[in-house]
C-alpha positions as CSV (number, residue, x, y, z in Angstrom):
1,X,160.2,74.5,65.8
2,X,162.7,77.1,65.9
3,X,166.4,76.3,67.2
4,X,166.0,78.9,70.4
5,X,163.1,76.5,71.4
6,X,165.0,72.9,70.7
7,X,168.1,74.5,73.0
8,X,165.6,75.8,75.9
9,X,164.1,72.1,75.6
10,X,167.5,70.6,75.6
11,X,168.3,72.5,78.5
12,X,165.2,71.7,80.5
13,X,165.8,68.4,80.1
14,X,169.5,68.0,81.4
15,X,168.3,70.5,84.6
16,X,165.4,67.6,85.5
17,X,168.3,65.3,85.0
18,X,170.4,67.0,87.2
19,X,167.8,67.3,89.5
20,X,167.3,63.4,89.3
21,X,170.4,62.5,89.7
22,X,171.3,64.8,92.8
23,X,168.2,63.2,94.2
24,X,169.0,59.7,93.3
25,X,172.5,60.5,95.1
26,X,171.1,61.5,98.5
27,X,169.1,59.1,98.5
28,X,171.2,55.9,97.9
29,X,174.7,57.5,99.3
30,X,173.7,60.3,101.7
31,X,170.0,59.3,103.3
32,X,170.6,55.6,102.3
33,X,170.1,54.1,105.7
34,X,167.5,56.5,106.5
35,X,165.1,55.1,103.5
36,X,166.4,51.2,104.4
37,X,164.6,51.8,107.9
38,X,161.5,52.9,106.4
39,X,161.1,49.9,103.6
40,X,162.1,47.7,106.6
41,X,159.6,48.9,108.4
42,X,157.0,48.1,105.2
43,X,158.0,44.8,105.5
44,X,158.7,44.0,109.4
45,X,155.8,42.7,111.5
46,X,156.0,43.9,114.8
47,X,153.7,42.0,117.4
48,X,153.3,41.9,121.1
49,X,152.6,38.5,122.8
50,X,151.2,38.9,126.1
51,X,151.8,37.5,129.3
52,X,148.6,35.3,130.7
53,X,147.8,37.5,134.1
54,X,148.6,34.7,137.4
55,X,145.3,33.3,138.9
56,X,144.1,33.7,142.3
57,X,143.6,31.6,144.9
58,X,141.3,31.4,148.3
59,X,142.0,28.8,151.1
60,X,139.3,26.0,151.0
61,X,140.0,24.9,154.8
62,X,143.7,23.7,154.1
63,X,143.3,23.5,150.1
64,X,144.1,26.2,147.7
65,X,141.0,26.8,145.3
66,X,141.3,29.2,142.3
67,X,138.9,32.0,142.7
68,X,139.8,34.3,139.9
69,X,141.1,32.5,136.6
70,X,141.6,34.0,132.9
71,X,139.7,33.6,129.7
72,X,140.6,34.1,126.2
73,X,140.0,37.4,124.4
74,X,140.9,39.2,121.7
75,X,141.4,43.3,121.1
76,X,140.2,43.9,117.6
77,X,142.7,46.2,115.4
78,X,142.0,47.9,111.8
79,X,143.4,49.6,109.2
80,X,141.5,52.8,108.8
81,X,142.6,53.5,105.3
82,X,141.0,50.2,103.7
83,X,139.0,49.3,106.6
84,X,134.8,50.3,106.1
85,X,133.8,52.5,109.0
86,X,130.1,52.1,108.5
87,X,130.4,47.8,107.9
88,X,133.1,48.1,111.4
89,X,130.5,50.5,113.6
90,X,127.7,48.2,112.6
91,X,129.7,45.0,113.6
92,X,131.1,46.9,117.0
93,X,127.6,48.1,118.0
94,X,125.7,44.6,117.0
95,X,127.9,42.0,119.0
96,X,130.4,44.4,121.3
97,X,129.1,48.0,122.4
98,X,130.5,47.1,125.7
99,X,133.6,46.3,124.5
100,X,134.8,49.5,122.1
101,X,137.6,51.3,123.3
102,X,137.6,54.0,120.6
103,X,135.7,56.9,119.3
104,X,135.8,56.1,115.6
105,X,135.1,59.2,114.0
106,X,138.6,60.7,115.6
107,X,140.2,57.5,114.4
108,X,138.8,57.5,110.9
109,X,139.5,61.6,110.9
110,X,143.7,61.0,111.8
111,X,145.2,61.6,108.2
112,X,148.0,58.7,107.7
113,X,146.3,56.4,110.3
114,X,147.0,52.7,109.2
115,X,146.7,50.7,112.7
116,X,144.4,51.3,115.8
117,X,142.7,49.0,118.5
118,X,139.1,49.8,118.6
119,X,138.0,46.9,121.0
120,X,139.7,45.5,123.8
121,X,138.9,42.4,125.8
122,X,136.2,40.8,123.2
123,X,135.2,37.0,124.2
124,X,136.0,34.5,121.8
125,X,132.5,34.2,120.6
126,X,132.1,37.6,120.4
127,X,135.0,38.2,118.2
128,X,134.3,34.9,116.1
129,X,130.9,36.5,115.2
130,X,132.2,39.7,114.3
131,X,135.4,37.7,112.3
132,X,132.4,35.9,110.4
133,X,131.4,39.5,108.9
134,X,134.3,39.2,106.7
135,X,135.4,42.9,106.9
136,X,138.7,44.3,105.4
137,X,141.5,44.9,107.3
138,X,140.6,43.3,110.3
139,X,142.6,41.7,112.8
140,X,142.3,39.9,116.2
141,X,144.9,39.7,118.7
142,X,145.0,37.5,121.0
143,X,145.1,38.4,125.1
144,X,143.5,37.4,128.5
145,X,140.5,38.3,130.4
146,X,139.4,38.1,134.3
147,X,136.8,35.6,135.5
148,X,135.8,35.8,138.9
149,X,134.6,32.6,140.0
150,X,132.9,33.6,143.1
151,X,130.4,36.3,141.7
152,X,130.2,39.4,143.8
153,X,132.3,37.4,147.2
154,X,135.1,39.1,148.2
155,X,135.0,42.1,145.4
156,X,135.9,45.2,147.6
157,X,139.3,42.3,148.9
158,X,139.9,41.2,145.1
159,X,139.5,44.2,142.8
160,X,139.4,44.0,139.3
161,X,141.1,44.5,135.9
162,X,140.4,47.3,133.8
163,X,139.7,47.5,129.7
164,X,143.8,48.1,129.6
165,X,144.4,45.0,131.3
166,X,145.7,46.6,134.7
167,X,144.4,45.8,137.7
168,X,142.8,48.2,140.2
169,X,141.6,47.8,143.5
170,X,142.1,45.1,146.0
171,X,145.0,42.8,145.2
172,X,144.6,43.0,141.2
173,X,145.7,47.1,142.0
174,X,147.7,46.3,145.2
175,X,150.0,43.1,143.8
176,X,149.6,43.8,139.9
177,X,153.0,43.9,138.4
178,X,153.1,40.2,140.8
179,X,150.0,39.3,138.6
180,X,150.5,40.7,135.6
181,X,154.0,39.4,134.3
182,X,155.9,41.0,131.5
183,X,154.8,41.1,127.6
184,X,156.7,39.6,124.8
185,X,158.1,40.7,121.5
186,X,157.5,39.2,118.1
187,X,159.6,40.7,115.1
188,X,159.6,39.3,111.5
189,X,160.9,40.3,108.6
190,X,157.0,39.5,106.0
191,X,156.2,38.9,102.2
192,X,154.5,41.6,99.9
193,X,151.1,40.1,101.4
194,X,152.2,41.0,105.0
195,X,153.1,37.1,106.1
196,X,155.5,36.9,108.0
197,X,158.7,35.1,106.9
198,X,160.5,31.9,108.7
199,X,164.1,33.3,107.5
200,X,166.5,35.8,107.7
201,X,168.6,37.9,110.8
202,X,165.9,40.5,111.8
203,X,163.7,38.0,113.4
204,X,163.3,38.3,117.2
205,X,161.1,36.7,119.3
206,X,161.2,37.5,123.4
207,X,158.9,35.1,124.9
208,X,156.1,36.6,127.9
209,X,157.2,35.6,131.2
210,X,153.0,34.9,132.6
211,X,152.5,36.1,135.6
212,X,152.6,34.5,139.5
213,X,149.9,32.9,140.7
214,X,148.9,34.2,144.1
215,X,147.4,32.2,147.0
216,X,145.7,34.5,149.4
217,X,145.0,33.4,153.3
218,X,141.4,34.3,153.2
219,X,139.3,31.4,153.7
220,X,136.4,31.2,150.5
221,X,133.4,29.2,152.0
222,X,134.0,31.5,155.2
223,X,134.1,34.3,153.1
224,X,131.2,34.0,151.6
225,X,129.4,32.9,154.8
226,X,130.2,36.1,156.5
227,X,129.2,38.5,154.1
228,X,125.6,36.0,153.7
229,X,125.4,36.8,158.1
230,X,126.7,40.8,156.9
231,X,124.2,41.4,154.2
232,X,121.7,40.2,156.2
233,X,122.7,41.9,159.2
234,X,122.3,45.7,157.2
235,X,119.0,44.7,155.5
236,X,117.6,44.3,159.1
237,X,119.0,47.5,160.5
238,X,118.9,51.3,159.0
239,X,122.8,50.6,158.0
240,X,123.6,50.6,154.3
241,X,127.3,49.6,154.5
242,X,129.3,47.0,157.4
243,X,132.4,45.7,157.5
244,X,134.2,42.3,158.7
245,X,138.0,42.1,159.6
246,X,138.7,38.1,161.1
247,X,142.0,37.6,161.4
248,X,144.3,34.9,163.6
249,X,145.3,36.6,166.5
250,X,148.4,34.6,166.9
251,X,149.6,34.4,163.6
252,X,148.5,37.7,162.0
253,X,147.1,35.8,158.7
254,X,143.3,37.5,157.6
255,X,140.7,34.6,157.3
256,X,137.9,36.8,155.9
257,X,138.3,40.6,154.8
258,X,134.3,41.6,153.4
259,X,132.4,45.2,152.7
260,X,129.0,44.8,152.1
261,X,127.7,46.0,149.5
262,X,129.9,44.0,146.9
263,X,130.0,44.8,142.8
264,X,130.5,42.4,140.4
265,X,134.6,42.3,139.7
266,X,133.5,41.2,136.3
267,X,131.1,44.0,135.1
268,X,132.9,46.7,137.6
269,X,131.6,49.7,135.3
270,X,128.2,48.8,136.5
271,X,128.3,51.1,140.1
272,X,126.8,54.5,140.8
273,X,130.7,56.0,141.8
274,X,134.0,54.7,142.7
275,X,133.3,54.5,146.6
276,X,131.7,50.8,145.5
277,X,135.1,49.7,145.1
278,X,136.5,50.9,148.6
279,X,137.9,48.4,150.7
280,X,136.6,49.8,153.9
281,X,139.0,47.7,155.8
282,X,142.5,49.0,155.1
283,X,141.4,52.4,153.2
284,X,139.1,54.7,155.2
285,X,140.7,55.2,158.6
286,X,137.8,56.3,160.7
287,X,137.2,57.1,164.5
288,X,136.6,53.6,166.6
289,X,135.4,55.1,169.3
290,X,135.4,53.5,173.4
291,X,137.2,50.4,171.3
292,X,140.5,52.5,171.9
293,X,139.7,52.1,176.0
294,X,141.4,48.6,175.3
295,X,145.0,50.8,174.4
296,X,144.3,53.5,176.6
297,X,144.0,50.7,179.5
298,X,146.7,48.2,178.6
299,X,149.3,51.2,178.3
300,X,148.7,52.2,182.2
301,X,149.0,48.6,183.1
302,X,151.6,47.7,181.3
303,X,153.6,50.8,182.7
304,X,152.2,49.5,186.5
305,X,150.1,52.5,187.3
306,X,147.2,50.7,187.3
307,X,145.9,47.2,187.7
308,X,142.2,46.0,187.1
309,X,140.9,46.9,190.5
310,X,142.3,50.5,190.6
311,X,140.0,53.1,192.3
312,X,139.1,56.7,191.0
313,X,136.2,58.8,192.1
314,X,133.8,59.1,188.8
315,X,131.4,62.1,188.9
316,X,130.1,61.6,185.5
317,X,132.0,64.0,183.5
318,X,135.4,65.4,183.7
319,X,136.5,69.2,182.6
320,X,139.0,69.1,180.4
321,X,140.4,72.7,178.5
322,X,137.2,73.8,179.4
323,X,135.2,71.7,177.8
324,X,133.1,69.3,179.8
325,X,133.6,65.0,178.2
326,X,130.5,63.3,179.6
327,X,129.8,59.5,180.2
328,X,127.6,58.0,177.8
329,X,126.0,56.3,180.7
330,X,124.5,58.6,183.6
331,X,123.0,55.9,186.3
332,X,123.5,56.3,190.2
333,X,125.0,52.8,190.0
334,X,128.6,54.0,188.5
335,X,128.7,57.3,190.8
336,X,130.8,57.7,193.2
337,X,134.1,55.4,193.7
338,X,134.2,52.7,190.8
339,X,137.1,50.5,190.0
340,X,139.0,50.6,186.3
341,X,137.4,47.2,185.8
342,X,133.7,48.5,186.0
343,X,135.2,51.3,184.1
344,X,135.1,49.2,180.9
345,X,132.1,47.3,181.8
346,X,130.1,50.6,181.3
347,X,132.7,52.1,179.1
348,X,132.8,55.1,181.2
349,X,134.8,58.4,179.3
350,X,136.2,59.1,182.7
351,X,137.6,56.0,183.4
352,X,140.1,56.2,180.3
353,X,140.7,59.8,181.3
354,X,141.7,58.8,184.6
355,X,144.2,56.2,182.8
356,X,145.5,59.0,180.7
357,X,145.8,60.9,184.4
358,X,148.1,58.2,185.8
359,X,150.2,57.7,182.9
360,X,151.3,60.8,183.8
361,X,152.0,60.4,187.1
362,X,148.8,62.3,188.3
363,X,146.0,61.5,189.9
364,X,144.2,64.9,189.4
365,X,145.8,66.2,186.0
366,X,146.5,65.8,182.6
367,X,150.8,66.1,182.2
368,X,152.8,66.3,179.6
369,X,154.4,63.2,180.5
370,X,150.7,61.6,180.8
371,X,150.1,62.6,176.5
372,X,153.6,61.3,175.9
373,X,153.7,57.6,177.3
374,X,149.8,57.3,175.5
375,X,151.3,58.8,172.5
376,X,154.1,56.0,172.8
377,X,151.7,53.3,173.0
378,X,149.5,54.8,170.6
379,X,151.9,55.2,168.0
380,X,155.1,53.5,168.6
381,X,153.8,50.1,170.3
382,X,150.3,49.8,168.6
383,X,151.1,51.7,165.3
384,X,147.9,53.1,165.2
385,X,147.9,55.7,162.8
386,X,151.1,53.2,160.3
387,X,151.0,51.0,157.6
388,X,150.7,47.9,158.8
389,X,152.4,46.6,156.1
390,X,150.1,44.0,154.6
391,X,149.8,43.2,151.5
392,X,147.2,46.0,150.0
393,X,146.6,49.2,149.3
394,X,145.9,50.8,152.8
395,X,145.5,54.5,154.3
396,X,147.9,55.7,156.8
397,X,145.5,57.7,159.3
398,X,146.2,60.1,161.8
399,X,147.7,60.6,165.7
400,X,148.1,63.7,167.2
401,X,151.4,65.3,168.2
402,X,151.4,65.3,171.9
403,X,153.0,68.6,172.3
404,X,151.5,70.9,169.7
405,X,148.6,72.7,168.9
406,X,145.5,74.4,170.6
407,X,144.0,71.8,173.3
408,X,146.1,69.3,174.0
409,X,145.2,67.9,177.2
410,X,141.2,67.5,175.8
411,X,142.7,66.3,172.1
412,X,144.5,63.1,174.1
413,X,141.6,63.0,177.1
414,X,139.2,61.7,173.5
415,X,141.8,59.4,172.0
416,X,141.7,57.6,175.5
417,X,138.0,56.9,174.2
418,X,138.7,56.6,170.4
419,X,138.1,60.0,169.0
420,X,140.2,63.0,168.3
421,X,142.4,60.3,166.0
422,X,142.2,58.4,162.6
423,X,143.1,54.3,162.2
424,X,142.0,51.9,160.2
425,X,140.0,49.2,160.9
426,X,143.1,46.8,159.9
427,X,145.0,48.8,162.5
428,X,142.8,48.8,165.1
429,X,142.3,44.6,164.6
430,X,146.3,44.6,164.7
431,X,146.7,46.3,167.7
432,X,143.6,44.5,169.5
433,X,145.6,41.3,168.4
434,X,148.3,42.2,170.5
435,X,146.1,43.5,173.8
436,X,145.0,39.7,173.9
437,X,147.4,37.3,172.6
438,X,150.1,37.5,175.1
439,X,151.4,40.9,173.9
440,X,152.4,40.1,170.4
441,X,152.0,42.8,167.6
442,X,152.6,40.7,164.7
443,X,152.4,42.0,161.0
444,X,148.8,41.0,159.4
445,X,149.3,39.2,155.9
446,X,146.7,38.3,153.3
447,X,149.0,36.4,151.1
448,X,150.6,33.1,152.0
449,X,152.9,33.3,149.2
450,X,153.4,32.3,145.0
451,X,152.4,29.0,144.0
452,X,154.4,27.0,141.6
453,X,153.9,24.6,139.0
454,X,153.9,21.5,141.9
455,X,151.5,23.4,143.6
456,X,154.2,24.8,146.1
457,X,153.4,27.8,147.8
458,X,156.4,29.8,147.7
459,X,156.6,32.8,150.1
460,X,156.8,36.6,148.9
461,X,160.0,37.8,148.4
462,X,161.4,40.9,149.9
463,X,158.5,40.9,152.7
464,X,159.0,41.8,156.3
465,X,157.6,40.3,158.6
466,X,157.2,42.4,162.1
467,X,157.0,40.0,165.4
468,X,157.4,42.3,168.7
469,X,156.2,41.8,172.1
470,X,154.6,44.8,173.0
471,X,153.1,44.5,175.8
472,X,153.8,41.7,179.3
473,X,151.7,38.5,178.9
474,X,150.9,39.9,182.8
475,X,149.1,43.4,181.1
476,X,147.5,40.8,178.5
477,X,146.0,38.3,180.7
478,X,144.4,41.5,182.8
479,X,142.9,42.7,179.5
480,X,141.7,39.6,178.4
481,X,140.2,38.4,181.8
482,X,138.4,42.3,181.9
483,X,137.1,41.9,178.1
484,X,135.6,38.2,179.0
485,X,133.6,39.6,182.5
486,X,132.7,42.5,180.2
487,X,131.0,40.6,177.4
488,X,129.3,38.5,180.2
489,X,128.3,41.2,181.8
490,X,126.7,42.4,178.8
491,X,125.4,39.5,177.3
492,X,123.3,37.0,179.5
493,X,121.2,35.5,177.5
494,X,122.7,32.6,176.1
495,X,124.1,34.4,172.6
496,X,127.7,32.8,173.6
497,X,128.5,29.1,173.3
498,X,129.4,27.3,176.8
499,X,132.7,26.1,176.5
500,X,134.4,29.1,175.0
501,X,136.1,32.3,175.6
502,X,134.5,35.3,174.0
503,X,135.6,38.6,175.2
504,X,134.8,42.1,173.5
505,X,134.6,45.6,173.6
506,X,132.1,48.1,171.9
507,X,132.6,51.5,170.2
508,X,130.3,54.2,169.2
509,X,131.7,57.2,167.5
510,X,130.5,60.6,166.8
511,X,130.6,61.6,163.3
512,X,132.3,65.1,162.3
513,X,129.6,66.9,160.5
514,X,130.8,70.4,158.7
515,X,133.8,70.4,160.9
516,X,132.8,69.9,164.3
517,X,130.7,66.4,166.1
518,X,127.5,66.1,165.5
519,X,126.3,66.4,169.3
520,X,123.0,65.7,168.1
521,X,123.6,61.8,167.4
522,X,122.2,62.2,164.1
523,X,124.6,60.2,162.9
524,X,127.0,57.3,164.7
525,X,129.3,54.6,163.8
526,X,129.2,51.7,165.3
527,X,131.7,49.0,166.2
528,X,132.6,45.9,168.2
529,X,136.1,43.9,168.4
530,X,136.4,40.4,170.1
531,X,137.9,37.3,170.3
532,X,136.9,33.6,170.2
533,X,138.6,30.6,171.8
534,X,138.3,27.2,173.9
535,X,138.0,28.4,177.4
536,X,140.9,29.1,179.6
537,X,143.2,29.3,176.3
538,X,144.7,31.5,174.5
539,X,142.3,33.4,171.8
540,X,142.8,31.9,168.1
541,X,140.6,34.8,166.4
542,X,139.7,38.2,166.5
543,X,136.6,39.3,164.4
544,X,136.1,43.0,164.0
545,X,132.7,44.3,162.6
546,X,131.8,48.4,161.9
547,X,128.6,49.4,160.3
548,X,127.6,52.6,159.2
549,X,125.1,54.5,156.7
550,X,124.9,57.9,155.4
551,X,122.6,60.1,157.9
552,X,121.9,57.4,159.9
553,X,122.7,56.4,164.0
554,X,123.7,52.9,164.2
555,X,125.3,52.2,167.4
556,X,127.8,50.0,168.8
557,X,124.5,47.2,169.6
558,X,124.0,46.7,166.0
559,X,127.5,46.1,165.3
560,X,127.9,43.3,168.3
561,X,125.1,42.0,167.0
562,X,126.1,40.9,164.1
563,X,129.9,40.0,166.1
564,X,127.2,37.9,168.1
565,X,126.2,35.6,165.2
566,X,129.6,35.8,163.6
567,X,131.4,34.5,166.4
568,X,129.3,31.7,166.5
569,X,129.3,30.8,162.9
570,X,133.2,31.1,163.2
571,X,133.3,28.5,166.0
572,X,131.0,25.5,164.0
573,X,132.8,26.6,160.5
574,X,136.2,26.2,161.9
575,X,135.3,23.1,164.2
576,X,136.9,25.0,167.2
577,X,136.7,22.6,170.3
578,X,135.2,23.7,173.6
579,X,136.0,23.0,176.7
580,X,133.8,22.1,179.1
């Protein structure tokens, strides 16, 4: 070899030691702690410990029972550099296709990938069956998952918890960070093998705070008894959906919130769309129709324009804007001079017009004064059209500004009878509550509060509770004596037990159809509100029923049927006393 060779060979080697060395420099001085983090993080275990999800509990009479409870399950993590992808699909699609929570061919395709959750929410014997496969690179993490004791009862109240462990719906969705609790931290410094190690500083561990368990006021065996009476009620009738609101109508505390049809919480994927897990209740304000006569009629007593045996001349119809609002009932028997109280018997259109009239001042006329005091009630007394404030998710709805916009006089002559306006069935129970308990609107809760260890129940934090007289107990005991003479005018033969109370009011609505009411009656909503109690006392609950079905005219009948055999169920299943 010449000696020009041995010196370019001599001097390529120093250069690669240079080069060495300058490395070696940066990267024990310069990038040191920047290579430290990243052979800590070969050797760190990082590891979340979840928080078991608080149960739920229903009211068995005057004991707490838990209705929804967890189970053990496991979400299923790989390596996808040493894991097999055809040995891990074949497991996953033998024992837990319902379970995967990843599209493996994007997860085995990510360059560098060396941890991913393909299954979530895997049963213990699930997971132990696919664990007995022996496959490489396979881990199981512990976590929780929902059982729903009751079946389908009460699934449109309850809701459910998704794949991620977050609940939707109902008072999974509505109360979930309450639920759900807070995740822990485990952080340990592990051996060559990847086990974790007992000593040393960088150990942390920050324990799951579980969730609160939650004891709602809903009554289970009454539950499930009402939506037994509901389902039957719709298989009879052309409906395909109902709804029942029960609630105390002193206290404000829902016994029984059901939509029928139910899903099953525990297989919630298995519905045609979404609308399944609707809780018709406190979601979908709607139009209830002559039901609003009961607002329209308290506000002009209560303001001492009007008492029960009023006078107005009723014709049939009233012109209102030009357009002509007709009675629903057209017999010689209401023509002619009527009083206010045989206005609500026949739940006569011009009858709440006429209250609308004197609110105002007028006999003759619509004012401005007249859409102002209603919208007062409406709004301001009754929140109609509010959050009520219970606890769940719930729609606001809609009342029209008194002073603007095309039509107002007609817009407020159809809220006097329930249309023209959006409110919630939870709203329109609420303010009902008030028209017959004295005067009272009172916030409606469906919690009664945590429960501790003991088995305290511990009441919500940072709730408000709402208690305001409204209306006199004089305007109340009018109302109520109308609403008892109009259900017995209505109903003589025998439906109500002797011995009690039971007064009500009907509601039929037109449906908007492509932006304008169907005047055909193609299609109705209907609805009835009442209340139940000994007779000659105050009324202890107010049951609520709407049904409905896509296309189809169900009338207010059909819905105080089914009130008819609820009310009665509700007086044997809660032992209420008559008097006789």
């Amino acid at each position: 070899m010449s000696q020009n060779r041995i010196k370019l060979l001599k001097y390529v080697v120093i250069a690669a030691l240079g080069i060495i060395s300058v490395r070696l420099f940066f990267i024990q001085i310069i990038e040191h702690s920047e290579w430290l983090a990243k052979a800590d993080e070969q050797h760190t275990i990082l590891e979340t410990i979840p928080a078991e999800r608080g149960k739920i509990y229903m009211m068995d009479r005057d004991e707490p029972v838990a209705v929804v409870m967890n189970q053990t399950t496991y979400s299923i993590i790989i390596d996808p550099a040493v894991t097999d992808k055809s040995e891990l699909q074949d497991a996953l699609q033998t024992y837990a296709p319902d379970y995967i929570s990843a599209n493996l061919d994007e997860v085995y395709a990510t360059e560098g990938l060396r941890y991913y959750v393909v299954a979530k929410g895997v049963p213990h014997s699930i997971a132990t069956k696919i664990a007995d496969k022996g496959l490489s690179s396979v881990w199981f993490q512990r976590g929780s998952g929902r059982v729903y004791l009751e079946g389908e009862t009460a699934s449109g109240l309850l809701g459910f918890v998704n794949a991620d462990g977050l609940g939707q719906y109902g008072v999974e969705g509505s109360l979930n960070n309450l639920l759900s609790g807070k995740d822990g931290l485990l952080k340990s410094v592990s051996d060559v093998n990847n086990v974790a190690l007992s000593i040393g500083d960088d150990n942390i561990k920050i324990p799951a705070e579980n969730g609160q368990d939650v004891v709602l006021s809903v009554d289970r065996s009454l539950e499930r008894g009402v939506e037994e009476i509901t389902v039957d009620a719709v298989n009879s009738t052309v409906a395909t959906n109902a709804s029942v609101l029960i609630m105390n109508a002193n206290t404000g505390e829902v016994l029984t919130m059901a939509n029928v049809p139910n899903y099953n919480p525990a297989d919630y994927g298995n519905v045609v769309d979404a609308s399944a897990y609707t809780n018709y209740v406190t979601e979908v304000p709607y139009e209830p129709a002559s039901i609003c006569k009961n607002f329209a009629f308290s506000a002009a007593i209560n303001e001492g324009v009007m008492t029960p045996d009023t006078t107005y001349f009723n014709q049939g119809y009233e012109i209102v804007d030009d357009w002509k609002i007709n009675n629903a009932t057209q017999t010689s028997n209401v023509y002619g001079t009527i009083s206010m109280r045989t206005a609500l018997y026949w739940s006569l259109n011009t009858g709440s017009i006429y209250a609308l009239k004197l609110l105002g001042g007028s006999t003759t006329d619509i004012t401005q004064q007249g859409r102002e005091k209603l919208y007062d009630y409406y709004y301001n007394k009754f929140r109609l059209g509010q959050p009520t404030g219970i606890e769940l998710i719930e729609a606001i709805g809609y009342i029209e500004d008194p002073n603007e916009g095309w039509g107002r006089d007609s817009t407020y002559a159809n809220m006097t009878f329930g249309q023209n306006l959006q409110i919630t069935m939870l709203q329109t129970a609420t303010a009902f509550s008030a028209v017959v308990n004295g005067g009272y609107w009172r916030t409606p809760s469906i919690v009664k509060g945590t429960m501790s260890a003991d088995g305290t129940i511990n009441p919500l934090e940072n709730t408000e509770k709402v208690e305001d007289q409204i209306l006199t107990s004089d305007t109340s005991a009018m109302m109520r004596e109308m609403l008892i003479h109009n259900r017995d005018y209505k109903v003589k033969d025998g439906t109500d037990k002797p011995g009690y109370d039971v007064g009500g009011k009907s509601g039929t609505a037109q449906v908007v159809v492509n932006g304008a009411y169907d005047d055909t009656y193609a299609q109705l909503i209907g609805s009835y509100i009442g209340f139940v109690a000994p007779s000659g006392e105050m009324p202890q609950y107010i049951i609520m029923t709407k049904m409905w079905g896509e296309g189809q005219s169900i009338d207010s009948g059909i819905a105080m049927d089914l009130f008819n055999s609820l009310s009665n169920y509700v007086i044997d299943y809660l032992k209420i006393k008559p008097n006789i």
